[in-house]
N, C-alpha and C positions, 0 to 999 in steps of 0.2 A: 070300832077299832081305831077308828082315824080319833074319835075324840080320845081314847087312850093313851093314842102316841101323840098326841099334843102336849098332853100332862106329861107325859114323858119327859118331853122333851125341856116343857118349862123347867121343872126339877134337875132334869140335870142340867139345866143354863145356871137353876140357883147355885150349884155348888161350884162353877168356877167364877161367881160375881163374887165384887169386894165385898168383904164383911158389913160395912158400911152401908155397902148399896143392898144387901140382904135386909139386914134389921130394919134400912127405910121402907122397904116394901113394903111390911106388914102393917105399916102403918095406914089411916084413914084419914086423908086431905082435902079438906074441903076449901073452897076460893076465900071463905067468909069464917072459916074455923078462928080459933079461939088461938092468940099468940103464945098463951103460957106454957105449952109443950115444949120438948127443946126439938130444935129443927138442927137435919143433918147439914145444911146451908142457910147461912141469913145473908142477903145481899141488899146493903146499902147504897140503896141507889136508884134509880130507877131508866136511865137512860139505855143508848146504845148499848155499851159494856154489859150492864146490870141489867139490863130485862133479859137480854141474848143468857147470860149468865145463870140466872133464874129458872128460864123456860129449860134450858140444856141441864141445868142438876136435875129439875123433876123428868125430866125424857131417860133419866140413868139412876133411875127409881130413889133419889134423896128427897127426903121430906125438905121442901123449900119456903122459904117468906120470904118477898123484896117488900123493904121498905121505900118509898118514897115522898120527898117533904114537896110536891108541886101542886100534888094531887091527880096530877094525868101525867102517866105514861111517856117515855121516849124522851127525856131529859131535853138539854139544850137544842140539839140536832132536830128534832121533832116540832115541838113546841116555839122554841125561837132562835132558829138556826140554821140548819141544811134544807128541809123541807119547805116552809117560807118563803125563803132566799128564792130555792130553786122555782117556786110557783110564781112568785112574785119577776122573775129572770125570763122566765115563759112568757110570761104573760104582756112585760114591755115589749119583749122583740120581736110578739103578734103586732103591737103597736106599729114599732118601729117598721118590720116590714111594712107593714100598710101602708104608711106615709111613706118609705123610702124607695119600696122593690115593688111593690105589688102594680106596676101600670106597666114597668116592662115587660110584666107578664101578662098581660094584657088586660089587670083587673082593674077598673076604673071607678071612682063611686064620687058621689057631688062633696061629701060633709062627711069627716072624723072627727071623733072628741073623745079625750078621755074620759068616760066613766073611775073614778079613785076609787067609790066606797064597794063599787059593785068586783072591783079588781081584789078589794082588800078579801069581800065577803067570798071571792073564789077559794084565795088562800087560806081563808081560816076554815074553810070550809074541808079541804081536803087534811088539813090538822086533825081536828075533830074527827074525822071519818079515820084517818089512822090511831091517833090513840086509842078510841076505844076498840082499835082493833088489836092492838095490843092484850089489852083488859080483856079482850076475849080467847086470847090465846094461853092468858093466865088462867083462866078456868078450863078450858080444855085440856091444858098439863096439870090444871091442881097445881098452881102455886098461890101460898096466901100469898094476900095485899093487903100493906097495912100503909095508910096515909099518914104522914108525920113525918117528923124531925125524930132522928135518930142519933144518940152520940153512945159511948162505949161506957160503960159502968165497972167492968170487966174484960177478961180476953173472951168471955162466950157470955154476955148478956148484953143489950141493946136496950136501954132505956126510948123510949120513942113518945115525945109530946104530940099528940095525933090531932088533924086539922079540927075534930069534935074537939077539941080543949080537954082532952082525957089522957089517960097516962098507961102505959102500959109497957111490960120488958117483954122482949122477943129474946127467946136462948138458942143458943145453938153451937154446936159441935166444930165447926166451920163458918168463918164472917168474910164476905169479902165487902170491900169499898169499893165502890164505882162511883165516887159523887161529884167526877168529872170534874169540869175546871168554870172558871169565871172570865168577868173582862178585865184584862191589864189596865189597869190607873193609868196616870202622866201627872204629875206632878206640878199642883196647881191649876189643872182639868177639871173642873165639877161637873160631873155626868146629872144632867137634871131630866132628860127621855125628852125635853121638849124642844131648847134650842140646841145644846148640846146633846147628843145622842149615844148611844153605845149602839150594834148590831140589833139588838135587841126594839130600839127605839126608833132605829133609820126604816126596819119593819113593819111600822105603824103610822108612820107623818100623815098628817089629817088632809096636807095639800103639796105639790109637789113645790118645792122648795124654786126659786129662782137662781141662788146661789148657794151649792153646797160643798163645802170644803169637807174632805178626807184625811184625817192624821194616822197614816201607815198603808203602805202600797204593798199589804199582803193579798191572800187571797181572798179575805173577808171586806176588806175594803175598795177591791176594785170590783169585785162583785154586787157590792149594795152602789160605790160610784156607778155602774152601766146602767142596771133600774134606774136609777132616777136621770141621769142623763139620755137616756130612751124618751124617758116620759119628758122631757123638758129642761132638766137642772142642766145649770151652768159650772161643771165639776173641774177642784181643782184637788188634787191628788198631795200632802206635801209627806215627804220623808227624808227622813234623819237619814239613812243609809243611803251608797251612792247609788245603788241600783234598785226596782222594784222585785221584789218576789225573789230576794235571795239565793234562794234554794234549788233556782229554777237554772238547766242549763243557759252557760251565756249569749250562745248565738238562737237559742230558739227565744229568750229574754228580748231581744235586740228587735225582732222580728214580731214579738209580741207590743211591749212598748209601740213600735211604729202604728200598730194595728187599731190599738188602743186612742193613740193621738188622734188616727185618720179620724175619729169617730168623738174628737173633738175634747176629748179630755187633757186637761193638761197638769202637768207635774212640775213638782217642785222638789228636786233631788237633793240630799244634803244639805238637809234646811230642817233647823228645829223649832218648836213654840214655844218662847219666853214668857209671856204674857197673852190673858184671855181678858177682856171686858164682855159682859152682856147687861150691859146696864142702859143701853136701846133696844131699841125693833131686834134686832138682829145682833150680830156676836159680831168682835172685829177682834183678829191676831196677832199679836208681834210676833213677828218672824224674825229670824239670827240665822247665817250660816252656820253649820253644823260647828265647822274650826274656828267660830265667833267673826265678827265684824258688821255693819254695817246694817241694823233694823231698818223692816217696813212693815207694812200692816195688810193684813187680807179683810176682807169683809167675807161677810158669807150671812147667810139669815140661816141654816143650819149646818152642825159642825157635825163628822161624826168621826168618834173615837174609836181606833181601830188598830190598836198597837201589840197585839197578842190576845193571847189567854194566858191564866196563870191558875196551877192546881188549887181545886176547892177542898179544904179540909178545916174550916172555921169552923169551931163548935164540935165536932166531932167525938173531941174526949182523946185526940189519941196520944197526949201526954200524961193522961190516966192512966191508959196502960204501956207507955211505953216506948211506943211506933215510933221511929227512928225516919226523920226527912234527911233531904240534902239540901245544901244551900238554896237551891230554887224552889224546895217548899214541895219538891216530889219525895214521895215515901220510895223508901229503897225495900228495893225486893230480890228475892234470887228466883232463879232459872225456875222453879215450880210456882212465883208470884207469890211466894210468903215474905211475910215482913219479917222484922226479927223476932216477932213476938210467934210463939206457934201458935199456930189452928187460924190467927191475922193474915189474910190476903187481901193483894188491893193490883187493880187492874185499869186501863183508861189513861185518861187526859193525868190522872193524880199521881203516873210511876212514866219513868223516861219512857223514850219513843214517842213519835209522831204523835200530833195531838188530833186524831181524826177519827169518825165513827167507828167507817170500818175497822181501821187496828183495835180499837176499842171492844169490838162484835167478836174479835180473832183472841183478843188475851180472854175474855169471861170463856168464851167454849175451853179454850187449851188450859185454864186454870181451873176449869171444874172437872175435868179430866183427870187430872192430877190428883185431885179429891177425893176421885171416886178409885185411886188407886190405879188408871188407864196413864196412857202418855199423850202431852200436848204438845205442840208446837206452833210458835209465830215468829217467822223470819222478819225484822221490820226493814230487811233492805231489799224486802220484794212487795212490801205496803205502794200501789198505788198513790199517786197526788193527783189531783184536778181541780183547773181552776175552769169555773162551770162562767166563764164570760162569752162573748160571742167574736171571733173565734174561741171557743175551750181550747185549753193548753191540759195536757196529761202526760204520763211520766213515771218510769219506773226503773230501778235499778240504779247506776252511776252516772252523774252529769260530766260532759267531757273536760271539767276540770277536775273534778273527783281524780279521774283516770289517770289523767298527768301527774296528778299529785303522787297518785300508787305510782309512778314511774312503770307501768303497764303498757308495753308496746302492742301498737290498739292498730283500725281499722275505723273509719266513717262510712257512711253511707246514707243518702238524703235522698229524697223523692219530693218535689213540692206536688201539690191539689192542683195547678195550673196546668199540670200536664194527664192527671185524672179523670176520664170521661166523665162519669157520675159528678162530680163537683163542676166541671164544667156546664153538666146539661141543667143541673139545678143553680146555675149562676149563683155558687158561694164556694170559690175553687183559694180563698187564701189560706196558706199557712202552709205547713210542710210533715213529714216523715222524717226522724234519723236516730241512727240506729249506729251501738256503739259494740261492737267485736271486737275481742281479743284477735293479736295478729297473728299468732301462733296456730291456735288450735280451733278460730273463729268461736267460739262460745262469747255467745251476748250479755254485754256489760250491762248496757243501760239502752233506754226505748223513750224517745220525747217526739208527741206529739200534738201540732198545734192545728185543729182542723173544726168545723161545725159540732161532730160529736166524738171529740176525742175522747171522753170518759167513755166511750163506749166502745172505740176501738184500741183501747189501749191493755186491756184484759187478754188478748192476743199476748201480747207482747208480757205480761204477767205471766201469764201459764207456762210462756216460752223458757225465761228466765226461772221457773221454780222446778224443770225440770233439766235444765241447763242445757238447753237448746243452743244450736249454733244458727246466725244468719243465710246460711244453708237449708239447713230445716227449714223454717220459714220462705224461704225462697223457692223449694221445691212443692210447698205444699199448694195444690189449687183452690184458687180464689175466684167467689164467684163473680162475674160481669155481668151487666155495668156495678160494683160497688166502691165504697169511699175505701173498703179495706184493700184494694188492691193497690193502696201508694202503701202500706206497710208491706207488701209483697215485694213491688219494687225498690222500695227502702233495700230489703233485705239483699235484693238480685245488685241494690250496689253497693253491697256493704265489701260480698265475695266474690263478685264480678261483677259482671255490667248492668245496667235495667234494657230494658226494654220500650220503655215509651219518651224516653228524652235520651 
């Protein structure tokens, strides 16, 4: 009986699924099947966006192919990017503790030395153990994988030159793009991954650099600055823009900067690179103020280029069929992520909004939704930032000049970690909580966090704002002790009244 009412119950799930999602069903998917069928989803790409993308059409029963031109899994973010970064950010500030904190705590030892290759062989290590976990997740949803270069022959055919030097089209009914973005140029820069570098390059340095200059004080470049400043490098930070991390609010910016310098980095604000030589040992810069006047020269033995991303869609094909960009070279989409071309989607670093995994991981689900005839959604002024240095800075919703600008009669509310037991007892108490409320009705604006692991307390403060919580809420709700989240509690008790511990 019970297996009768199961079939039951399937049947009648088929007849209120998309038609779409029905006819895929019937079909037989195997990891290693034959490209030449047409597939209810083809997704080009294979990172963040495009694997999430992928995995979630075959979970909502569409016959699926991601292509991918890397040949492993988890595009930039994975391979040489997020994951990396963050192993390689780990694994200095075991360093750096050692040498700096570890004897106040009473640990002592005769002899420290960096190990480089064995540091490197951690990180690559945990790469490789994620991508092919990826690859495994594509066989337990039944999604093909086809390696290659894919560009558009059609609005539903994907010519794909495959890493085997073999050729094959992939069809299908629905294509999305995810093929994510690349590294911003500078003009008269030659990235060569040895003395000059991209992210990509500053990744791999065979020795730790004595002198490493930084061109762009986002969060890609002050992130690979602290690694190798950790490990030794003499870092000097230069940017065209007056402030670092633009994006970031101004007084937690101000407070970051200081944190940054304590720690021996140094900047060069509103300063451009005119001229590069590497025609010695080492690279030497001309430097110009931003408003022009008066050249000097940096030395540095390696550079790294770190002035954006910019959408990847070279090769692609999508003037074959059509695809409509905007100035900056992102594909314009509407509200369901279709391009103008029908059955053409495109998701990621390649369509506006924030250029970051996770929003990347939020448009592929909410765009395959749409596909399968269900509804998506991605708010991108509730996307999380975090910049993963020590202090982490993280951040969500409106910076309190945003707020000014809406002429929005607001509330503050600050907590610093100096008055935090938990950061206190583990002697790492800098940085701060603040929290930005509407004055009216107290509903939370914006949530900036600068503390040891703000990326991870700062999801509080996400949830809070996606259900449009007020600093209230948060204030009432308990927090457990001793922990680092109860400065966002107090944040909140002074956003709507008073705190408690200062």
């Amino acid at each position: 009986m019970a297996a009768m009412a199961s079939l039951a119950r399937r049947r009648a799930g088929d007849v209120f699924r998309p038609v779409a999602v029905r006819r895929a069903a019937v079909f037989c998917r195997g990891f290693a099947a034959a490209a030449a069928d047409e597939n209810d989803v083809v997704v080009i790409g294979g990172g963040p966006g495009g694997y999430v993308a992928a995995i979630k059409a075959a979970q909502m029963g569409l016959k699926t192919t991601c292509i991918e031109k890397r040949g492993t899994l988890g595009g930039t973010c994975l391979n040489v990017g997020c994951i990396p970064s963050k192993a390689l950010l780990h694994s200095s500030h075991m360093y750096h503790e050692a040498k700096h904190a570890f004897a106040s705590h009473g640990v002592k030892f005769s002899q420290l030395e960096i190990d480089l290759p064995a540091m490197m062989a951690q990180k690559d290590k945990a790469v490789s153990g994620l991508t092919r976990g990826i690859e495994g997740l594509f066989k337990k949803n039944k999604v093909t994988y086809v390696k290659g270069f894919g560009k558009f022959v059609s609005p539903s055919e994907v010519s794909v030159d495959t890493l085997e030097e073999g050729n094959t089209v992939v069809k299908g009914k629905n294509i999305i793009i995810a093929t994510g973005s690349d590294v911003k140029s500078l003009p008269g820069v030659t990235i060569d991954e040895k003395k000059i570098v991209s992210s990509t390059g500053a990744l791999a340095l065979p020795e730790v650099p004595k002198k490493l200059v930084v061109i762009g004080a986002g969060y890609i470049g002050l992130e690979m600055g602290s690694v190798w400043g950790r490990l030794g490098s003499e870092v000097t930070v230069v940017e065209f823009a007056p402030d670092i991390v633009p994006s970031m609010d101004g007084e937690v910016r101000k407070q970051f900067q200081r944190m940054l310098e304590k720690q021996k980095m140094k900047f060069m604000l509103k300063t451009k690179v005119v001229g590069v030589d590497t025609s010695g040992d080492g690279v030497k810069l001309t430097l110009e103020p931003a408003a022009g006047g008066e050249q000097s020269i940096l030395e540095a033995d390696v550079v790294l280029v770190s002035a954006g991303r910019v959408p990847y869609t070279a090769g692609l094909g999508l003037e074959t069929i059509g695809v409509q960009t905007d100035k900056a070279g992102r594909i314009e989409v509407d509200k369901h992520f279709m391009t103008n071309v029908s059955g053409v989607y495109a998701i990621g670093d390649v369509i506006p909004g924030p250029m970051l995994a996770h929003k990347a991981e939020e448009d592929g689900v909410a765009c395959v939704e749409f596909i399968a005839g269900k509804e998506g959604h991605v708010d991108y002024d509730m996307v999380p930032g975090v910049v993963y240095t020590h202090p982490e800075v993280a951040s969500v919703g409106k910076t309190e000049e945003q707020v000014k600008t809406l002429g929005v009669s607001y509330r503050v509310g600050k907590f610093p970690f100096m008055a935090n037991s938990r950061a206190k007892a583990i002697d790492d108490a800098d940085g701060l909580v603040k929290i930005l409320a509407e004055k009216e009705t107290d509903k939370i604006l914006g949530v900036h966090i600068m503390a040891p692991n703000a990326g991870e307390l700062i999801h509080e403060a996400v949830l809070a704002l996606q259900y449009g919580a007020s600093s209230e809420d948060i204030a009432r709700t308990c927090h457990a002790h001793p922990t680092m989240s109860e400065a966002v509690k107090e944040a909140a008790m002074a956003t709507y009244d008073k705190p408690i511990h200062i």
